[in-house]
MMTF fields as JSON, N, C-alpha, C and O atoms, coordinates in Angstrom:
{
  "mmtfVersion": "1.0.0",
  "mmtfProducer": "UNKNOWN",
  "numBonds": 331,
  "numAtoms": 332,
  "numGroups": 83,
  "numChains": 1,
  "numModels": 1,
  "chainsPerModel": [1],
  "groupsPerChain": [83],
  "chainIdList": ["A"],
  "bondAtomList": [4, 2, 8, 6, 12, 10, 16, 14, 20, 18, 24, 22, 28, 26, 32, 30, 36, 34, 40, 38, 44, 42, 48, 46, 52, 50, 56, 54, 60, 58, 64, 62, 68, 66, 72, 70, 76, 74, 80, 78, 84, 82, 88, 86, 92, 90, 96, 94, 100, 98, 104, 102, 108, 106, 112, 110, 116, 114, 120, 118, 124, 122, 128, 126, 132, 130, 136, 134, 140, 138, 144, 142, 148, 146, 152, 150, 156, 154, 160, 158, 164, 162, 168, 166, 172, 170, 176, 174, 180, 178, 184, 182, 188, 186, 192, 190, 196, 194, 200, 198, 204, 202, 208, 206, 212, 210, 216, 214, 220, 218, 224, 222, 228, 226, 232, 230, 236, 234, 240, 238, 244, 242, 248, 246, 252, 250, 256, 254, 260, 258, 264, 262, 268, 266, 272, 270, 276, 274, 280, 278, 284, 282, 288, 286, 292, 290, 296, 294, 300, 298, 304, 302, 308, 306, 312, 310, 316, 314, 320, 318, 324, 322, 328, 326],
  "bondOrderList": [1, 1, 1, 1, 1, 1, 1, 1, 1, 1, 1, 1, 1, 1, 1, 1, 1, 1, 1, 1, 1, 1, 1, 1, 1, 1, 1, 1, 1, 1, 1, 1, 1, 1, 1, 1, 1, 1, 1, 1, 1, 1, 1, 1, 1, 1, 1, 1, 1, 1, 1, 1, 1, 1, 1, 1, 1, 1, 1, 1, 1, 1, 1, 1, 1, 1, 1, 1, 1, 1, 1, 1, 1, 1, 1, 1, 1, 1, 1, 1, 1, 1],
  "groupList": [{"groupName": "UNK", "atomNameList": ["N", "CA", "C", "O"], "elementList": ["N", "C", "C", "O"], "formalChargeList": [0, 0, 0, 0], "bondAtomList": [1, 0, 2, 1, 3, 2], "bondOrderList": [1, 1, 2], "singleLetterCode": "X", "chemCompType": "L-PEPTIDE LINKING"}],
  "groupTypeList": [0, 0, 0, 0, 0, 0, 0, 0, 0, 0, 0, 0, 0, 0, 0, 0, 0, 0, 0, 0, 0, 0, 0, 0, 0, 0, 0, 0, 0, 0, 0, 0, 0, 0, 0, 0, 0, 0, 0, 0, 0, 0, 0, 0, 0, 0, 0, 0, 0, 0, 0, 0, 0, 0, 0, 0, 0, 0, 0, 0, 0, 0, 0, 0, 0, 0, 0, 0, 0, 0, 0, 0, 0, 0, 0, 0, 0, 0, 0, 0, 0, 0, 0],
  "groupIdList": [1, 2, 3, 4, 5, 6, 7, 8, 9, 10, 11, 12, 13, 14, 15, 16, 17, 18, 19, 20, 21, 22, 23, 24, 25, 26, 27, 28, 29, 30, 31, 32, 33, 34, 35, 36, 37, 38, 39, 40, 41, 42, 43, 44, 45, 46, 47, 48, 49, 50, 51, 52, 53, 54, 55, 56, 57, 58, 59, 60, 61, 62, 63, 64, 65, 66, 67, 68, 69, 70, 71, 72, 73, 74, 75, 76, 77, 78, 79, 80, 81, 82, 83],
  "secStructList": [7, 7, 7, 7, 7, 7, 7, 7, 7, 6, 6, 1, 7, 2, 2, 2, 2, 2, 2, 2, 2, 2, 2, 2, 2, 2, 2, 2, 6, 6, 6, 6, 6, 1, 7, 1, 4, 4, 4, 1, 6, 6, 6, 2, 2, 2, 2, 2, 2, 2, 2, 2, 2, 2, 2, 2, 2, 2, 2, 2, 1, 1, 7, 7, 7, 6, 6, 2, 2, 2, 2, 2, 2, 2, 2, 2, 2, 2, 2, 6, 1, 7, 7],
  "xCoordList": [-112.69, -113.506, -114.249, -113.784, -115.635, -116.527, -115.567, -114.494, -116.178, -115.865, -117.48, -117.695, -118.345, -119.588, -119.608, -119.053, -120.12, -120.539, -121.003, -121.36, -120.74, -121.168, -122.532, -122.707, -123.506, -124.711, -125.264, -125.803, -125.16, -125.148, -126.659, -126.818, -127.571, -129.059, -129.469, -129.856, -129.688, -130.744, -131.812, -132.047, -132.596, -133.667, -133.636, -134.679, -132.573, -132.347, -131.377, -130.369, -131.809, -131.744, -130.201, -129.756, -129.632, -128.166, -128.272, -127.339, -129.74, -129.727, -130.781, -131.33, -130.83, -131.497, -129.891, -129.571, -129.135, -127.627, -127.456, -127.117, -127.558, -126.563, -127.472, -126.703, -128.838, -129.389, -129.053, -129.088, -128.766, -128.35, -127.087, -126.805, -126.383, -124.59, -124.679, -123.768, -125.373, -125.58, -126.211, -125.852, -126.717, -127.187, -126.41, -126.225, -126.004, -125.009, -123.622, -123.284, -123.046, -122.26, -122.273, -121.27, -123.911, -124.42, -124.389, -123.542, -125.195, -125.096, -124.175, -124.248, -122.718, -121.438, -121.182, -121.037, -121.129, -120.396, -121.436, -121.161, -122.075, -122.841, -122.357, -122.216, -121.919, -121.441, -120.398, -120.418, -119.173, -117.838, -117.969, -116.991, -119.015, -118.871, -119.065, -118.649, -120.048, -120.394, -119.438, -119.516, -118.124, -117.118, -117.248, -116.365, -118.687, -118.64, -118.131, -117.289, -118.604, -117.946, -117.808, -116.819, -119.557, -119.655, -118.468, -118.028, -117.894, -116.986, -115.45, -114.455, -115.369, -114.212, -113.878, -114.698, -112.344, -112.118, -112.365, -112.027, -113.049, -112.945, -114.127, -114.22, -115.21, -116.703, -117.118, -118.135, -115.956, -116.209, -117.163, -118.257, -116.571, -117.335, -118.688, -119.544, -118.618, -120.154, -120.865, -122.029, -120.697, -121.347, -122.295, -123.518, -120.975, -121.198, -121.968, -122.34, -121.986, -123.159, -124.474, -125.285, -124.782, -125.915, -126.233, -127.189, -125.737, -126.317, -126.857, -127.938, -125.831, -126.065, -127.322, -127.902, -127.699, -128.745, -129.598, -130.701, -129.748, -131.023, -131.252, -132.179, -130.617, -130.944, -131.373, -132.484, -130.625, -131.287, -132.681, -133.555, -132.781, -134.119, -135.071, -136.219, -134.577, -136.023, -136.481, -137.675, -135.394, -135.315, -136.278, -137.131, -136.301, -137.092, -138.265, -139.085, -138.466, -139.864, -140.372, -141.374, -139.673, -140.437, -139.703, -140.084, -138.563, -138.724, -137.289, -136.697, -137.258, -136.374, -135.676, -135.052, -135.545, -134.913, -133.762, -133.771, -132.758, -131.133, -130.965, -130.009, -131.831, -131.56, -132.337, -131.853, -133.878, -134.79, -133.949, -133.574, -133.498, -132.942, -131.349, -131.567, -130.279, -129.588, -130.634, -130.916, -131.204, -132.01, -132.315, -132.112, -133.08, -133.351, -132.345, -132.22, -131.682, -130.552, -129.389, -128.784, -129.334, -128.597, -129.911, -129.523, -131.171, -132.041, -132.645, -133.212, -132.461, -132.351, -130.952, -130.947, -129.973, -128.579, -128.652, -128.053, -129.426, -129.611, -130.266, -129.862, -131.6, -132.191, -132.008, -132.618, -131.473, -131.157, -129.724, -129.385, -129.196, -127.383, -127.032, -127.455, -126.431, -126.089, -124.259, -123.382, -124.285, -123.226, -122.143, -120.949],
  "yCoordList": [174.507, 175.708, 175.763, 175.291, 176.471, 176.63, 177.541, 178.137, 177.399, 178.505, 179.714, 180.559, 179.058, 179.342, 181.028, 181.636, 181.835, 183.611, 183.56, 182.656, 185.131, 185.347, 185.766, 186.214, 185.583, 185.87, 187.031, 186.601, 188.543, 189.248, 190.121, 191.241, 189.176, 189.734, 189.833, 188.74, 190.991, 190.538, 189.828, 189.514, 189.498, 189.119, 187.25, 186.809, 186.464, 185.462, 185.422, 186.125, 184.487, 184.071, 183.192, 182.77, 183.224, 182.041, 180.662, 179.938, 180.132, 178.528, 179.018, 178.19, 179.663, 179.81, 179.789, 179.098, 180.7, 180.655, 179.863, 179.391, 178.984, 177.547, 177.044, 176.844, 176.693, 175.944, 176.767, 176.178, 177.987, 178.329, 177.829, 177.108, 178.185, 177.771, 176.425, 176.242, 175.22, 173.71, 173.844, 173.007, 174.37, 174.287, 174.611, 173.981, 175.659, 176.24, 175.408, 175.379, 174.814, 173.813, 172.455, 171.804, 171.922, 170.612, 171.16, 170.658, 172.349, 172.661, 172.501, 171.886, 173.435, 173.762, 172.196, 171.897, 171.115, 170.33, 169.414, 168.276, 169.409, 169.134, 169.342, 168.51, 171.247, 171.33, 170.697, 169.764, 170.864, 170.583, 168.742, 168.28, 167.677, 166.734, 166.176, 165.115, 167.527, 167.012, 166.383, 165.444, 167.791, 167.649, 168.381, 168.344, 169.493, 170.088, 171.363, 171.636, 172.231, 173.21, 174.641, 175.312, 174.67, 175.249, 175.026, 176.016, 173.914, 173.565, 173.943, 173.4, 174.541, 175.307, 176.293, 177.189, 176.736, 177.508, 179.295, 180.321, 179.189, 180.385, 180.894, 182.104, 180.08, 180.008, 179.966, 180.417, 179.25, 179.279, 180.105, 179.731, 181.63, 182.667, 183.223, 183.934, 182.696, 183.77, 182.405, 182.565, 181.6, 179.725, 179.706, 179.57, 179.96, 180.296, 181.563, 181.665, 182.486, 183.331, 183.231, 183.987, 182.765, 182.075, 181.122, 181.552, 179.924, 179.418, 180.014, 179.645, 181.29, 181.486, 182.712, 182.874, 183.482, 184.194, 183.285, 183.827, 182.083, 181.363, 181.081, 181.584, 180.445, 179.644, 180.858, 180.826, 181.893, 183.029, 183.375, 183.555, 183.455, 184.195, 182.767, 182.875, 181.868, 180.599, 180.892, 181.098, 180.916, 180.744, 182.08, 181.93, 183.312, 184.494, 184.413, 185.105, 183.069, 182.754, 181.634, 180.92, 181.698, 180.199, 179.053, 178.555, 178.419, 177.117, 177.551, 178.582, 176.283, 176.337, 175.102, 175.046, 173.88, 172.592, 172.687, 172.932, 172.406, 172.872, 171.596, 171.567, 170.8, 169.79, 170.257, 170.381, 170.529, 171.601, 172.313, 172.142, 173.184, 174.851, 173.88, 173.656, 173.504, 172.865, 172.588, 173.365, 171.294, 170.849, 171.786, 171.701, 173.192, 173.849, 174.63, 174.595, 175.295, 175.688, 175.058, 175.729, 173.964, 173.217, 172.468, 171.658, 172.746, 172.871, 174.04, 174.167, 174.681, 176.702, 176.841, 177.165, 176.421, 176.357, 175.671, 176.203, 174.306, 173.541, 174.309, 174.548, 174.697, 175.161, 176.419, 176.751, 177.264, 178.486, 179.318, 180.49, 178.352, 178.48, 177.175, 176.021, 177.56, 176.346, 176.148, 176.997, 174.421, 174.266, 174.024, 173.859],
  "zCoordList": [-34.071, -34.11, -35.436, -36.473, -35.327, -36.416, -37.673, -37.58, -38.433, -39.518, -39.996, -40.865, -38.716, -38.763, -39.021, -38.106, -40.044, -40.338, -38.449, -37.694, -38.276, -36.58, -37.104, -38.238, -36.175, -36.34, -35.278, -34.258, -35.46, -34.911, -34.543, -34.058, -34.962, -35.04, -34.058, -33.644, -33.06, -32.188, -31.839, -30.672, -32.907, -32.712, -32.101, -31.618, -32.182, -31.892, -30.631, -30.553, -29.613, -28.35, -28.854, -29.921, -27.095, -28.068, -28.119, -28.464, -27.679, -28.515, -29.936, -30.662, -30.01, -31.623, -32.45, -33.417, -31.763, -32.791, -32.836, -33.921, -31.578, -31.805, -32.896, -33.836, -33.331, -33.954, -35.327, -36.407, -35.247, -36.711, -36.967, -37.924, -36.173, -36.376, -36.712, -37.52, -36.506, -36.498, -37.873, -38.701, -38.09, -39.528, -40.655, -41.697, -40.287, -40.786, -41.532, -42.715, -40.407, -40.507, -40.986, -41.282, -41.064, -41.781, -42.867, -43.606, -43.493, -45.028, -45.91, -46.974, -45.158, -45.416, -45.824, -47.009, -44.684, -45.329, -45.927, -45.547, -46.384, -47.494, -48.682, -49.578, -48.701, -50.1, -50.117, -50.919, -49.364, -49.332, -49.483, -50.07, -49.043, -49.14, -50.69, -51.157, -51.528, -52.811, -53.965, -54.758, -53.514, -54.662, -55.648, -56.505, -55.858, -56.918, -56.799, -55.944, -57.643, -58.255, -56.807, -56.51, -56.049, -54.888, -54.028, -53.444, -53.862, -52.455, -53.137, -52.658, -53.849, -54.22, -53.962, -54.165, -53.308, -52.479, -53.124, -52.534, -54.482, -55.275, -54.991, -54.783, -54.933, -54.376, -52.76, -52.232, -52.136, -50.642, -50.06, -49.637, -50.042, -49.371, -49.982, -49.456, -51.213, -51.756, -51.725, -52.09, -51.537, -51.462, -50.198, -50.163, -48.696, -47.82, -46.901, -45.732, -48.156, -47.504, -48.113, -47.578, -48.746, -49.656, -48.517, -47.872, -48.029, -47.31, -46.054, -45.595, -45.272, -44.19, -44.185, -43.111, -45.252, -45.047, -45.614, -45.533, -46.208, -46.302, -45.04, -44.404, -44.683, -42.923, -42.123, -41.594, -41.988, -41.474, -41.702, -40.854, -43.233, -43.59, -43.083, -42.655, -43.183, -42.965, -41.424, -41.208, -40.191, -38.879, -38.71, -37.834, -39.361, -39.384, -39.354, -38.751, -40.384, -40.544, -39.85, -39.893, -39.411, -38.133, -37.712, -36.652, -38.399, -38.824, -37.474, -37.157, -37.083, -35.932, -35.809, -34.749, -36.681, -36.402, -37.443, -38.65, -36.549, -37.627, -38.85, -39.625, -38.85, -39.938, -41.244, -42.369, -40.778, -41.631, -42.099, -43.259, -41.394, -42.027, -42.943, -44.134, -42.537, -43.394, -44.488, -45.399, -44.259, -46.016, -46.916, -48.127, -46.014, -46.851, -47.614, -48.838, -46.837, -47.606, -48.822, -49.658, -48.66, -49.64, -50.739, -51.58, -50.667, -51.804, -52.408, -53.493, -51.689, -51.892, -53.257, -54.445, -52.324, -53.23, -54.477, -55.412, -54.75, -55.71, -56.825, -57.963, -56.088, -57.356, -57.557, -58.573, -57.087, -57.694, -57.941, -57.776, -58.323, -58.342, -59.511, -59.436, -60.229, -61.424, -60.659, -60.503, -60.285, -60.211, -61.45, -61.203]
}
């Protein structure tokens, strides 16, 4: 099972979730694959919602491919978060 945030917005259909939840979950382990300071269980949750309202806010604005929205979010995370 996901550890995916529920995505409770109306405004998205349930293969838009799925493409968020998929994103969602590439990001995540992105961080968790890095080893740094983000994928620590002290950071987990405020790590993890950083990613999940980026991917949100991007999918708002158009962008709809869960590899896109991952990239973006874990370069969202890069540059504006000091690991």
């Amino acid at each position: 099972m996901s550890n995916t945030p529920t995505l409770m917005n109306p405004s998205f259909d349930p293969e838009a979730i799925k493409i968020l939840a998929s994103a969602f979950d590439e990001a995540w382990g992105t961080v968790q694959r890095s080893g740094g300071t983000f994928s620590r269980p002290a950071y987990a949750s405020t790590i993890r919602e950083v990613l999940a309202k980026r991917i949100i806010e991007m999918a708002q604005h158009g962008q709809s491919d869960a590899h896109s929205l991952s990239n973006d979010a874990v370069q969202y995370l890069a540059s504006n978060y000091k690991d």
